[in-house]
C-alpha positions in Angstrom: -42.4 6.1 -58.9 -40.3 4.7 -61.5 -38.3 2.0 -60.9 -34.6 2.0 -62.3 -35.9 -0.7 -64.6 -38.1 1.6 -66.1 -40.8 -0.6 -64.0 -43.9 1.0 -62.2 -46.7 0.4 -60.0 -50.1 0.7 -60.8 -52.0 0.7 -57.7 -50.3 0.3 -53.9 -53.2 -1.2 -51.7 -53.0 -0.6 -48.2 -55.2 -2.6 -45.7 -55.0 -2.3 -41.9 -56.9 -4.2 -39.8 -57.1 -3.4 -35.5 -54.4 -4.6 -33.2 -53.8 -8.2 -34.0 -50.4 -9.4 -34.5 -48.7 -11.5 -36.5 -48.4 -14.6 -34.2 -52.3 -14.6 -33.5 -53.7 -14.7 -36.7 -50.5 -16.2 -38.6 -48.2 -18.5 -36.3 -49.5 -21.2 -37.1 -50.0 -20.6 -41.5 -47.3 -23.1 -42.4 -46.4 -26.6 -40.8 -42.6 -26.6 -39.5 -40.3 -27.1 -41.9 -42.8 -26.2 -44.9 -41.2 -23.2 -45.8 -37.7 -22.7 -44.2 -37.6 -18.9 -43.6 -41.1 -18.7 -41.7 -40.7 -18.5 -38.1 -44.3 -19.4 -36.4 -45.3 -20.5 -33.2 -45.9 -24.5 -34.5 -42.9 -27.3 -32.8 -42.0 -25.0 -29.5 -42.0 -24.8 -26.2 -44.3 -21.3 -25.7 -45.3 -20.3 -22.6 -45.8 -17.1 -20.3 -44.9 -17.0 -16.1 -48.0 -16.4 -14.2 -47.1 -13.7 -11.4 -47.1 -14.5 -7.6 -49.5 -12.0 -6.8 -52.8 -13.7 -8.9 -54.9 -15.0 -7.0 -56.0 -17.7 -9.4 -53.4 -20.3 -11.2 -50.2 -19.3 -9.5 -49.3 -22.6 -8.7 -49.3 -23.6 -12.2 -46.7 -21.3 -13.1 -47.2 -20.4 -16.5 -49.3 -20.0 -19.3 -48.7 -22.3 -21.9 -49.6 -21.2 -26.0 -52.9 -22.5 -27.2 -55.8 -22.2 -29.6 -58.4 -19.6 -29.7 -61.5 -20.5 -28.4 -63.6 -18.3 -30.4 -63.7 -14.7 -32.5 -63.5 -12.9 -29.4 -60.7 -13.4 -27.9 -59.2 -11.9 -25.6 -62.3 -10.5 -23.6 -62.1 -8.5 -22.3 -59.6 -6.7 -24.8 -56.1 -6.6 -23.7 -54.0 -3.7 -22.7 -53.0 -0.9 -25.7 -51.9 1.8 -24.3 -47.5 2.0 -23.7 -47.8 1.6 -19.9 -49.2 -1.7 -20.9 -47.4 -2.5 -23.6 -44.2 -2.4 -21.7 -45.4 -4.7 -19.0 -45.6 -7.0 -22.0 -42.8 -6.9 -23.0 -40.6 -6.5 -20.5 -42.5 -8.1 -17.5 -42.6 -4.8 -15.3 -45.0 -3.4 -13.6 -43.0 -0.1 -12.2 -44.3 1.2 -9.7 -46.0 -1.7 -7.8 -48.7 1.3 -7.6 -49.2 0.7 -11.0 -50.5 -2.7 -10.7 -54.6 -3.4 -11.7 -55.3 0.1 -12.2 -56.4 2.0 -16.1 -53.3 3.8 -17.2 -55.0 7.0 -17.4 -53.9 6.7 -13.3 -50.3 5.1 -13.6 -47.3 7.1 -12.9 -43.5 7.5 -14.0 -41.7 5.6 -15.4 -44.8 4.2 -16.6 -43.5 0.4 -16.1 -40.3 0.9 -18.4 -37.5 -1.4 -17.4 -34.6 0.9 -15.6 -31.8 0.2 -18.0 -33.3 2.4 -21.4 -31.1 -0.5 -23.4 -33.1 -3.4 -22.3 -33.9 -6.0 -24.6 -37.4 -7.2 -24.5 -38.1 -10.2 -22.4 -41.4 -10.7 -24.0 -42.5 -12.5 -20.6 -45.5 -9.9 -19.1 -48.4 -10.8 -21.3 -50.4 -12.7 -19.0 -49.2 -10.4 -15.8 -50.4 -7.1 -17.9 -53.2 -8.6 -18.6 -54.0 -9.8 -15.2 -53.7 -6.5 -14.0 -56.2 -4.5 -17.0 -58.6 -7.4 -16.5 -58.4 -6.4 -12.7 -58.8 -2.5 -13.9 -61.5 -3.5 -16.0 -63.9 -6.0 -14.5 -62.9 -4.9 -10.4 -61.8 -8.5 -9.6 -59.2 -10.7 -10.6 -59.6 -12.9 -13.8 -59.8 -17.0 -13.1 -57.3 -19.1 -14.9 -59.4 -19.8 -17.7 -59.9 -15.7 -18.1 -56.5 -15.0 -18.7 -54.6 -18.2 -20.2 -56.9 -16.9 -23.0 -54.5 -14.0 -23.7 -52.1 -16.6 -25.2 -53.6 -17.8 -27.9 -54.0 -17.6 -31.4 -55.8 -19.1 -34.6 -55.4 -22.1 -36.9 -55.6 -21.6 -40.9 -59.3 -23.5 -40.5 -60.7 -20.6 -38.3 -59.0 -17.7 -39.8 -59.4 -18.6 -43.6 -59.3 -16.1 -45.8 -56.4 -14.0 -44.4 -54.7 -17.2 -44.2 -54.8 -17.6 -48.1 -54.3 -14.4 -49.0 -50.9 -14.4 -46.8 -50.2 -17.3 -48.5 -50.5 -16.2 -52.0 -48.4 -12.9 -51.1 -46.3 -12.4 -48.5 -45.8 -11.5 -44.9 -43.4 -10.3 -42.3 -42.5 -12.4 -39.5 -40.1 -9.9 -38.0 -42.2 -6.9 -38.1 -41.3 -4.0 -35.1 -43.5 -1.2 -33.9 -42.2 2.3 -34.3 -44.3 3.8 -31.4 -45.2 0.1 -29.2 -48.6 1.9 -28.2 -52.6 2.4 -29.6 -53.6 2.7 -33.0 -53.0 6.0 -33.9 -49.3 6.4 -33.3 -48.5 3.3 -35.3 -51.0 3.7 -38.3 -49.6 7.4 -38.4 -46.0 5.7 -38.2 -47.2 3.2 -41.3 -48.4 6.1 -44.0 -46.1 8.9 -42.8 -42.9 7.9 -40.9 -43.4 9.4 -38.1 -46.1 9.4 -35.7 -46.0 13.1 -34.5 -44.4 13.1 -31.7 -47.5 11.1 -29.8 -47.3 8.1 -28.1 -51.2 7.9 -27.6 -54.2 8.1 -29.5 -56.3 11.0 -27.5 -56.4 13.8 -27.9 -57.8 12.5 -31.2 -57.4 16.0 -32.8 -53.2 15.5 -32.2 -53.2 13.3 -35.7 -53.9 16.2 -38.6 -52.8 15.9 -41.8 -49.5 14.3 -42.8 -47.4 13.9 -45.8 -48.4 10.2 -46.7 -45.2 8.1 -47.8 -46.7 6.4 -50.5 -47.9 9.8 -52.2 -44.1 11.1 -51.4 -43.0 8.0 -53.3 -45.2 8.4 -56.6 -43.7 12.2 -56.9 -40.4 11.1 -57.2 -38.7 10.5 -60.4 -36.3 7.7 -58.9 -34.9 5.6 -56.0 -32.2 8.6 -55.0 -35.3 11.2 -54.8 -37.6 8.6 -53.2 -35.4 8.5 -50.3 -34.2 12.2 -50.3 -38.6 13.0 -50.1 -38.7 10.6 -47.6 -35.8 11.9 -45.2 -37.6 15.7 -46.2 -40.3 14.3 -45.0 -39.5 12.1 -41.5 -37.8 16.1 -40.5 -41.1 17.6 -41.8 -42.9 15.5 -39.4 -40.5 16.0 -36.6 -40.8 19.5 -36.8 -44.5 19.9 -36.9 -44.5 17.6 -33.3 -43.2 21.0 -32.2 -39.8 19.6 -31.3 -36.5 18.8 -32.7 -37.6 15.3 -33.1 -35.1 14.2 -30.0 -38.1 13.3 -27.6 -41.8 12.7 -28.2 -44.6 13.3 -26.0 -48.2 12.4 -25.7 -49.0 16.4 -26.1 -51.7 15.8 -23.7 -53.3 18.1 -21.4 -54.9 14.5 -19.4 -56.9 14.8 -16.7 -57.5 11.8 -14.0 -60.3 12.1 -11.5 -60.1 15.9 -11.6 -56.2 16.1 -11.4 -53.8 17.3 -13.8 -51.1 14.3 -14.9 -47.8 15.7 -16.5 -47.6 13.6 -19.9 -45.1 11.4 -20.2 -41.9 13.0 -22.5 -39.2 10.0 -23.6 -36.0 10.0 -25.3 -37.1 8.2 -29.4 -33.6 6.8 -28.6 -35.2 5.0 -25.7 -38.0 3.6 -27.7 -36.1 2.7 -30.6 -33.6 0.6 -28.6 -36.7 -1.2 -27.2 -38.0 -2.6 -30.2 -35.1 -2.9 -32.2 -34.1 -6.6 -30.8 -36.2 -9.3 -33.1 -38.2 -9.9 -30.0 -39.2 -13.5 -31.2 -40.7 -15.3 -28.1 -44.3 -16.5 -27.1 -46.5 -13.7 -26.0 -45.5 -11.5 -29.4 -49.2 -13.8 -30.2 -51.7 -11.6 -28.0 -50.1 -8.4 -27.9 -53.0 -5.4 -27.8 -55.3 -8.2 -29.5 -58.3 -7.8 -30.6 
């Protein structure tokens, strides 16, 4: 596209790696103070409450923010899927039922806080992934299992990303369209929208999109860029099969031989979940990998 400067880009590079966020490979890229507008996870207090119900820790209370041991943290791998995800964020686990099981077998309203306008508490990462340990391994994790889920790297382990975002730039304040798997968000990334799917399977949901970036090179100019790209958000809406006022996992899931309904909510609903800046601890080892 050409720029009203008469300015134009060569080549637009787009590199995604899996389900690490910026706190846990970045936080801690620059020293306080070093450069004023980063906000990183270096000079505060970070922690995470650790719920009544483990079995392990609970008298410490909560999980403060560390290092990374190794490469492989968190393992097992943390909770993905927008059951969890809202535990994460919002420190709910609704219904209790829903508590150290795989989501596959959790049940309305899927452990979204009551009030659709709630702001993001960012205070159920170790509690979620307490409970997905639990669904995973058949016991409860030890302290040292799951203080592991708040952590991140240092510059010295995680090097050449680490010079890289220095040399360019990052975003400290990124939010998640769709706060769920891979799928829905990558699909989010190219082609503003994400289908009206909330989860990655059925794999065969995610056909072919209008990428953004292609939308972008056909137009002639700012105005058209964005007129292409409002065409196309309302393309994508419609081929969800909807109006683009709800999405829906599209999913005829099966659990243990039983039918589950698939979860339908209001974008509204989402959108006013991940609009607040959401800038506390646990933003380090969300869906990590």
């Amino acid at each position: 596209m050409a720029g009203e400067s008469g300015q134009e880009f060569d080549h637009v590079v787009s590199v995604m790696f899996e389900n690490r966020t910026f706190d846990n490979l970045l936080g801690r890229l620059y020293q306080p103070g070093e450069v004023a507008s980063f906000e990183g996870v270096l000079g505060k207090e970070l922690t995470n409450p650790i719920p009544d119900w483990a079995e392990h820790g609970a008298d410490r209370k909560v999980v403060p923010y560390g290092v990374a041991a190794d490469m492989h943290v968190p393992n097992p791998d943390s909770g993905e899927d927008f059951q969890h995800v809202n535990t994460q964020l919002f420190g709910v686990i609704d219904p209790p039922g829903n508590r150290c099981v795989p989501p596959e077998l959790m049940t309305a309203p899927f452990n979204a806080p009551a009030d659709p306008r709630a702001v993001p508490t960012m205070d159920g990462f170790v509690a979620d992934y307490i409970s997905a340990f639990t669904a995973q391994r058949g016991r409860q994790p030890t302290y040292q299992e799951y203080a592991q889920i708040m952590t991140g790297y240092t510059p010295e382990q995680v090097p050449v990303i680490s010079a890289i975002a220095r040399g360019f730039a990052t975003f400290d304040h990124w939010h998640s369209e769709v706060p769920s798997q891979t799928f829905t968000n990558r699909s989010f990334y190219h082609a503003a929208s994400s289908s009206g799917f909330v989860v990655n399977t059925p794999y065969e949901n995610f056909g072919p999109l209008p990428v953004v970036i292609h939308t972008l090179g056909a137009a002639k100019n700012r105005t058209a860029a964005m007129i292409s790209i409002a065409k196309l958000t309302g393309q994508s809406q419609a081929a969800s099969g909807g109006s683009g006022s709800e999405i829906s996992t599209r999913s005829d899931a099966t659990s243990h031989g039983k039918a589950t309904a698939p979860p339908r909510w209001p974008i509204s609903a989402i959108a006013s979940r991940m609009r607040p800046s959401c800038k506390m601890p646990s933003r380090c080892s969300t869906s990590a990998r």
